[in-house]
N, C-alpha and C positions, 0 to 999 in steps of 0.2 A: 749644300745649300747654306747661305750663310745669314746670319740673324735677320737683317733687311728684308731678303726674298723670303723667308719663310712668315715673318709677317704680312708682306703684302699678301703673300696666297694664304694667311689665316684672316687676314679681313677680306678679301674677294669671298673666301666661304663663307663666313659669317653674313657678310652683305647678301648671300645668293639665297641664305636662308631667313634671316632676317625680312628680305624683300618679299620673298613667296607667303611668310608669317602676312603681312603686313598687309597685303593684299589680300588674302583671305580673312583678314578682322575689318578690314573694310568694307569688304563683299558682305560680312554678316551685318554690319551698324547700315548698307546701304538698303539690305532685304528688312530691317526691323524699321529703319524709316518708312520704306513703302508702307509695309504694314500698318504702322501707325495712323499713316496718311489714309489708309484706306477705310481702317475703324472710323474714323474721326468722319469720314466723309459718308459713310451705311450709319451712322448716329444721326446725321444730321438729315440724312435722308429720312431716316425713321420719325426722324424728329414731326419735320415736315408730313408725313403720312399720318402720323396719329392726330397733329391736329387741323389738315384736312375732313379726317374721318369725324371728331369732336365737332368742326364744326356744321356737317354736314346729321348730324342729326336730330330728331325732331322732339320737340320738346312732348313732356309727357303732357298728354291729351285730358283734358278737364274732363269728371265724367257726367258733369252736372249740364254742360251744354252740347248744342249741337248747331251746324251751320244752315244759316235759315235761305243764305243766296250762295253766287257764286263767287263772291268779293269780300267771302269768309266772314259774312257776319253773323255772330253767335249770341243766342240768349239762350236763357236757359228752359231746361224740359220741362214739361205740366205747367211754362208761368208765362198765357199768351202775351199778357200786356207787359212784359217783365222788359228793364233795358235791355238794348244789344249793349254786349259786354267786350272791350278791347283787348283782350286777352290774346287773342287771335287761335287760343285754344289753348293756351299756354298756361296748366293749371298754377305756375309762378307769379302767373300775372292777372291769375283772376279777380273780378273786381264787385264779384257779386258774393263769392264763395273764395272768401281769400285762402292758400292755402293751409294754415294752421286749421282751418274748417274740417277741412279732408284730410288729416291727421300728417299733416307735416310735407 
């Protein structure tokens, strides 16, 4: 075999291993994209879920009033002539019993 041909068949080896290398570090950076892709995508769903759930619930309930109709109007207990109150029950927003009254 003379210097030439043994070169070319040490770079055909090298290239057959090189290539199979190369494509195996591929196959890995292609599985750690997905994954990435896939985190980033269950994050943003979660994202989404939690503040569905936030906005979906009710605000803490006054305990000083009660609803006198069915169009949620609230005055408060023991005070007949007392205003309706716009709170909507919403002891955040109460306007009779603000709430630093009800301790915070």
């Amino acid at each position: 075999m003379t210097r030439e041909e043994f070169m070319k068949h040490a770079e055909g080896e090298i290239n057959c291993v090189l290539t199979a290398r190369r494509n195996r570090m591929m196959n890995l950076v292609e599985q750690a994209w997905a994954e990435g892709k896939r985190n980033a995508e269950i994050e943003a769903v979660t994202a989404l879920i939690k503040g569905a759930f936030e906005q979906s619930k009710e605000p803490a309930r006054c305990k000083y009033l009660h609803i006198i109709s069915h169009d949620n109007e609230y005055r408060c207990w023991g005070q007949k002539d007392a205003p309706l109150c716009g709170c909507g029950g919403d002891t955040a927003k109460c306007e009779i019993f603000p709430p630093e009254m009800e301790g915070g």
